[in-house]
C-alpha positions as CSV (number, residue, x, y, z in Angstrom):
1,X,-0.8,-22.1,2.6
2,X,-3.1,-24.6,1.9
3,X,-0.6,-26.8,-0.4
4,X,1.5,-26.2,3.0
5,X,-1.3,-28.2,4.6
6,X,-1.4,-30.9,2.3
7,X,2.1,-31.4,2.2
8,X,1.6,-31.9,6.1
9,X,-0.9,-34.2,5.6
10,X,1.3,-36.1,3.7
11,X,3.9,-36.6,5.8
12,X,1.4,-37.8,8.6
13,X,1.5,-34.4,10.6
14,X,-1.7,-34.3,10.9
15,X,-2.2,-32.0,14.6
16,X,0.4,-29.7,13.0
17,X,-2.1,-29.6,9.9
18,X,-5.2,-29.4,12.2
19,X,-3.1,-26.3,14.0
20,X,-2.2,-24.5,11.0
21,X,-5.5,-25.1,9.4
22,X,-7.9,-23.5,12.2
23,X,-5.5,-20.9,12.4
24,X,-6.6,-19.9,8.6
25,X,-10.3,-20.4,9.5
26,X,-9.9,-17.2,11.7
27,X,-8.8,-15.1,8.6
28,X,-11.4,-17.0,6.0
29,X,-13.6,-18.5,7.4
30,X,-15.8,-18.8,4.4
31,X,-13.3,-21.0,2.4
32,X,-15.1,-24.3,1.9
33,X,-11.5,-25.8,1.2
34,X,-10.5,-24.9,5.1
35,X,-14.0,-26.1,6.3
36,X,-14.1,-29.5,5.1
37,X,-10.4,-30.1,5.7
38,X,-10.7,-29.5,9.1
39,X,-13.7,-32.1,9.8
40,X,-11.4,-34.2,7.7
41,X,-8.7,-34.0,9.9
42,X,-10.9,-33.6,13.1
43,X,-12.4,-37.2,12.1
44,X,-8.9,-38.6,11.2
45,X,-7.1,-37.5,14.9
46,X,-10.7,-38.8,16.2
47,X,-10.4,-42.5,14.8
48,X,-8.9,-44.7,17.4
49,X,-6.9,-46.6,14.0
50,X,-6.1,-43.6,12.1
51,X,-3.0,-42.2,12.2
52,X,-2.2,-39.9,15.3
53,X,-0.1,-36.7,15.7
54,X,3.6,-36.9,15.4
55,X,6.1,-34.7,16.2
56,X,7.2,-32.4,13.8
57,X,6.7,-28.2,13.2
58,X,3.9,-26.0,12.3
59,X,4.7,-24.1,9.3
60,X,5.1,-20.5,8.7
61,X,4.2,-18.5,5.8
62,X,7.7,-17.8,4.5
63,X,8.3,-21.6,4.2
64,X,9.8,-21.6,7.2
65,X,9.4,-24.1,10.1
66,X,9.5,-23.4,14.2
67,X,8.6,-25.7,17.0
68,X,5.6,-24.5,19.4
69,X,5.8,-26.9,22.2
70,X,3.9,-26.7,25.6
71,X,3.2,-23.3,27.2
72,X,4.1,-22.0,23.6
73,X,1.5,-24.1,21.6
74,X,-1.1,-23.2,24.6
75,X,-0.3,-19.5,24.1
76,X,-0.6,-19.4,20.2
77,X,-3.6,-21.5,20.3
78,X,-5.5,-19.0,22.8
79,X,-4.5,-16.1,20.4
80,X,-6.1,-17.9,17.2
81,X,-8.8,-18.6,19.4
82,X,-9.0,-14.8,20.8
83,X,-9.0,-13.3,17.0
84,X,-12.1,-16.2,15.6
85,X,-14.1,-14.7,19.0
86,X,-13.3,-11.2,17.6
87,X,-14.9,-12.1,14.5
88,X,-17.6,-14.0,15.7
89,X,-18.8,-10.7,18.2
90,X,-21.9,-8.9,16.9
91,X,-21.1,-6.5,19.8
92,X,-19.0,-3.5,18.5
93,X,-17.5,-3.0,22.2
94,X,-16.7,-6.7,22.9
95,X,-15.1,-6.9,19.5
96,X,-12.8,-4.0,20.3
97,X,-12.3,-5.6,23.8
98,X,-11.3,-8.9,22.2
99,X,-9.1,-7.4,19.4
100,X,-7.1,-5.5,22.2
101,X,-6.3,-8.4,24.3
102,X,-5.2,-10.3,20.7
103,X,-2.9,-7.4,20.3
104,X,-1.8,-7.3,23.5
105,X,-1.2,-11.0,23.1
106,X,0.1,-11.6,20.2
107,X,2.6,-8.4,20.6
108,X,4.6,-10.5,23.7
109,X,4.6,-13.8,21.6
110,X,6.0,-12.5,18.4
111,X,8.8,-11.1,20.5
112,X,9.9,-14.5,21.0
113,X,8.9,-16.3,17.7
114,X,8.6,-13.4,15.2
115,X,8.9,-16.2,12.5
116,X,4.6,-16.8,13.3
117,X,3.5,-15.5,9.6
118,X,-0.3,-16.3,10.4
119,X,-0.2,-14.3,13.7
120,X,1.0,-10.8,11.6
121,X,-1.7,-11.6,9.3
122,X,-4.0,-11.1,12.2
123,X,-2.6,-8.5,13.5
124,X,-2.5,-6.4,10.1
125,X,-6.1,-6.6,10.0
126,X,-7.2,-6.2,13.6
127,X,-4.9,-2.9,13.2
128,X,-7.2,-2.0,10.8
129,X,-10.4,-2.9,13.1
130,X,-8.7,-0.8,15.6
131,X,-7.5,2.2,13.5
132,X,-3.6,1.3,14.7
133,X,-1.5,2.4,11.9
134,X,1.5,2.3,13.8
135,X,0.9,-1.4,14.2
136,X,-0.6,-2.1,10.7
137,X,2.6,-0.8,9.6
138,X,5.0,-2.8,11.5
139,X,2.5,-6.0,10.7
140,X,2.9,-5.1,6.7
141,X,6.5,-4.8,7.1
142,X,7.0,-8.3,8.5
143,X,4.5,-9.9,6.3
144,X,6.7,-8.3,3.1
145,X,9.8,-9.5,4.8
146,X,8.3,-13.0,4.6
147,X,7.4,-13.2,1.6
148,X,3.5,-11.9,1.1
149,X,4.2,-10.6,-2.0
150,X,4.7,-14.1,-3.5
151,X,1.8,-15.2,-2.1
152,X,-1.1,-16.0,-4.7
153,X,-3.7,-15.5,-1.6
154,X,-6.0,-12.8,-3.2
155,X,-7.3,-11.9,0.8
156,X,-3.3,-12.1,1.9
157,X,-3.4,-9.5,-1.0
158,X,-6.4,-7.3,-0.7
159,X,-5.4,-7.2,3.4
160,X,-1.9,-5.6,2.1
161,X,-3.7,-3.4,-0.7
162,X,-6.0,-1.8,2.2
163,X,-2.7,-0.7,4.0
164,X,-0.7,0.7,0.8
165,X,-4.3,2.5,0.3
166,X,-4.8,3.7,4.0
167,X,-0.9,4.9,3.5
168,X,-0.2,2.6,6.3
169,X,2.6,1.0,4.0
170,X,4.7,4.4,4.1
171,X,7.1,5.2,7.1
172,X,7.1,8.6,6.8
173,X,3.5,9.1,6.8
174,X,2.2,6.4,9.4
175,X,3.4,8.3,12.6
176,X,1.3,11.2,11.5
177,X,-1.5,8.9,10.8
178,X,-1.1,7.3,14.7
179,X,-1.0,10.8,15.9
180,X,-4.4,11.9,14.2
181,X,-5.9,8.6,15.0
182,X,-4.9,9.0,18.7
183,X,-6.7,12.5,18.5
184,X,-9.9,10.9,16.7
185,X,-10.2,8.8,19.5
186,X,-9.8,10.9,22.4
187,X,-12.2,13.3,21.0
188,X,-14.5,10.2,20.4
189,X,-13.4,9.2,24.3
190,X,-14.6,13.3,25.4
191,X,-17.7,12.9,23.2
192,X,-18.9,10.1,25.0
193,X,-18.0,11.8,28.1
194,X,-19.9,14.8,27.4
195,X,-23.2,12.6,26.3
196,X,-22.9,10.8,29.8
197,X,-23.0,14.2,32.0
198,X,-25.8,15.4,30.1
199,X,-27.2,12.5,30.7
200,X,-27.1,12.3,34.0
201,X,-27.6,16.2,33.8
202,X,-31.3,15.6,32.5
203,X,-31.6,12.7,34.4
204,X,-31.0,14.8,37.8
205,X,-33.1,17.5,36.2
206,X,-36.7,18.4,37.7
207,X,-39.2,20.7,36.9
208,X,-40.0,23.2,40.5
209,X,-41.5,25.7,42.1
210,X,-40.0,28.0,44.5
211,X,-41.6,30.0,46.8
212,X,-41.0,33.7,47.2
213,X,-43.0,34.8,49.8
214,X,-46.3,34.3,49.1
215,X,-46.3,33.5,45.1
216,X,-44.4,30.9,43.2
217,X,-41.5,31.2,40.7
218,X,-41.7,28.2,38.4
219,X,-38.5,26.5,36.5
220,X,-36.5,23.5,37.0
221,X,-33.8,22.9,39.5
222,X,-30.8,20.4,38.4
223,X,-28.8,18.7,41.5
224,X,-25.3,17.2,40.8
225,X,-22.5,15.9,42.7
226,X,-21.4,20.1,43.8
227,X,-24.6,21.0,44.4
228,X,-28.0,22.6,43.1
229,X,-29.0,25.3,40.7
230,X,-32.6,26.5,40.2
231,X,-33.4,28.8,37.5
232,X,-36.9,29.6,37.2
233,X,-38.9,32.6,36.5
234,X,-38.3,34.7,39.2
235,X,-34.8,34.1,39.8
236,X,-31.9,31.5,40.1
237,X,-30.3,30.4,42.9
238,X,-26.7,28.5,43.1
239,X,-26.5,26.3,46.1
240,X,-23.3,24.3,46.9
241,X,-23.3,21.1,49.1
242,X,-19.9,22.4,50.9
243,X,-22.4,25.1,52.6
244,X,-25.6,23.3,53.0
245,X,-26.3,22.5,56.9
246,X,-29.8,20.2,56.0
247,X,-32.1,19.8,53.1
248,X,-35.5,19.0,55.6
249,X,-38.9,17.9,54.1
250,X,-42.1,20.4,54.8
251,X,-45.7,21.0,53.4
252,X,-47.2,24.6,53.7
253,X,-50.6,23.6,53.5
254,X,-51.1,21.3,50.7
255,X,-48.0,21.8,49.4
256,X,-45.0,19.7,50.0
257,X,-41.3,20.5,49.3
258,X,-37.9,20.8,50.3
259,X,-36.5,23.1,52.5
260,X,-32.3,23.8,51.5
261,X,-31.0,25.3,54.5
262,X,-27.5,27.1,53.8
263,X,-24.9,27.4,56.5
264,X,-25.8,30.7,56.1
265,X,-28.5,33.1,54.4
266,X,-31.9,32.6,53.6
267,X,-33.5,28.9,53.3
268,X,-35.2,27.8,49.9
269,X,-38.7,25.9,49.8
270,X,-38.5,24.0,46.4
271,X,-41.5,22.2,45.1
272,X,-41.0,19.5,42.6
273,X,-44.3,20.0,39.8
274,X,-44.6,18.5,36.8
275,X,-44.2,20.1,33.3
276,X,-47.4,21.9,32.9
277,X,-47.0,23.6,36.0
278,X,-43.6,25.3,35.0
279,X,-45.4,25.8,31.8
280,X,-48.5,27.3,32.7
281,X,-47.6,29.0,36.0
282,X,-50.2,27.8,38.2
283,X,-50.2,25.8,41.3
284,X,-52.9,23.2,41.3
285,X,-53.2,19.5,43.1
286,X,-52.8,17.7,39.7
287,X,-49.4,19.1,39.0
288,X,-47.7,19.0,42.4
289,X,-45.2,16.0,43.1
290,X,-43.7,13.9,46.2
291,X,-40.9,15.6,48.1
292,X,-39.0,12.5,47.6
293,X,-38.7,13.0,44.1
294,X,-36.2,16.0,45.1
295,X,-35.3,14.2,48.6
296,X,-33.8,11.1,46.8
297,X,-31.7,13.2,44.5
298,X,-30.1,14.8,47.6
299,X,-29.7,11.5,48.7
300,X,-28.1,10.3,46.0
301,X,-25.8,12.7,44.7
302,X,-25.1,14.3,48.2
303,X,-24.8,11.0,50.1
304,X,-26.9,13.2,52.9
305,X,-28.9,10.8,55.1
306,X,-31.6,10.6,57.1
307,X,-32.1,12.3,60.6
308,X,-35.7,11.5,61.3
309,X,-37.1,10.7,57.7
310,X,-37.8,14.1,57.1
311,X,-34.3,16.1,57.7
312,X,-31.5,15.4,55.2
313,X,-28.1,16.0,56.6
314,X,-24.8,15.6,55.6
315,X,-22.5,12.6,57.0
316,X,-22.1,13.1,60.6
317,X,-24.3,15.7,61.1
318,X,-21.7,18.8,60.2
């Protein structure tokens, strides 16, 4: 490839060589050869005497030559440029983000200019970043087909080694490997799913009180988007949203709480304590809370509002 550069150099083409050349920076972009012929040429196309870009045709890796012209050009520059901003991303989610949009990319171009050697180069190993056999497959494939196995590029090589060792190189093996890495990833997709509700779980999670006549039951009550569950030490209580008529603020004595008023039954007075309370049992100035700390959870997950800033209802008052 780089010979391919020089020979382009040669004959004058120097954009096509400045094209071709930043287009191998994405895939090594330690190679001191790349680095300093690219200043070289960015300095040549720079100097008002120096020779200027003529018309002519990027080359391919198979030897090969197409014409990218215009929109074309535009759109395979993007690409390269997509792929070096992949690399560059220290963010494991924005380099996934940026790899995908490559792929996406790069999967309509190729359609129309399949001949683009450097652009199933990338592809091979941003199916790899991705775990996309089925893609590093059809990638290897084209790259054979074009002649990679000549190639005395030892990364060209060790990208093509990593497939024939990941068994992506093997047709009757890689839709099996699609289907198990499609399965890896939704259970990574329900993991993270799982970790967010509990999240949100604890987050919505208080330690209470609950008074049962005239003595306390102490536990915690959790409040989601369905509705609320205390489970303490005297009992536990399920109460859905669907049947709740108000959640109203009230203090007996020095004691503040909520009061969850079914559509029908019995109300509930929860107090929201701190930890030592639930763990010792014993209901004492230091450990009680603000109402609110329950009252904005209602708000929040039940979208209730506000009656007279102590009654919670739900939307329109039903």
């Amino acid at each position: 490839m780089t010979k391919k550069i020089t020979d382009l150099v040669n004959s004058g083409k120097y954009a096509e060589a400045q094209q071709l050349t930043t287009g191998l920076l994405v895939a090594y972009p330690d190679d001191q050869r790349l680095i300093k012929t690219k200043a070289l040429l960015e300095k040549a196309l720079a100097t008002p005497s120096g020779p200027g870009p003529t018309s002519g045709s990027p080359l391919t890796a198979n030897g090969s030559t197409t014409q990218l012209t215009g929109e074309d050009k535009l759109d395979y520059n993007a690409m390269i440029e997509l792929a070096r901003q992949s690399q560059q991303s220290s963010d494991p989610d924005e380099q996934s983000k940026l790899l995908k949009q490559f792929m996406e990319q790069s999967a309509e171009f190729l359609k129309q200019h399949p001949e683009q050697m450097l652009l199933w180069q990338l592809r091979a190993a941003a199916a790899i970043g991705l775990v996309e056999p089925r893609d590093g497959f059809e990638a290897g494939q084209k790259l054979l087909a074009g002649g990679a196995m000549d190639s005395n590029d030892p990364a060209l090589q060790q990208l093509l080694a990593k497939l024939k060792l990941m068994g992506w190189m093997d047709k009757n093996r890689v839709a099996d490997l699609q289907l198990k890495a499609d399965e890896a990833r939704s259970q990574q997709v329900e993991a993270a799913e799982r970790d967010r509700r509990n999240a949100e779980r604890a987050q919505y999670t208080f330690p209470a009180a609950h008074a049962d006549g005239f003595h306390y039951g102490y536990g915690h009550i959790t409040i989601d988007d369905d509705g609320a569950v205390y489970v303490g030490s005297d009992q536990t209580i399920h109460m859905l949203r669907s049947d709740m008529r108000e959640v109203k603020a009230a203090c007996a004595s020095w004691v503040c709480g909520l009061y969850f008023t079914p559509k029908s039954g019995r109300k509930y007075f929860i107090v929201p304590v701190t930890e030592d309370a639930v763990s010792s049992r014993q209901m004492q100035a230091e450990v009680l809370r603000p109402a609110s700390v329950l009252g904005n959870a209602v708000v929040s997950k039940w979208k209730f509002v506000s009656a007279d800033n102590k009654t919670l209802t739900p939307p329109g008052g039903k």
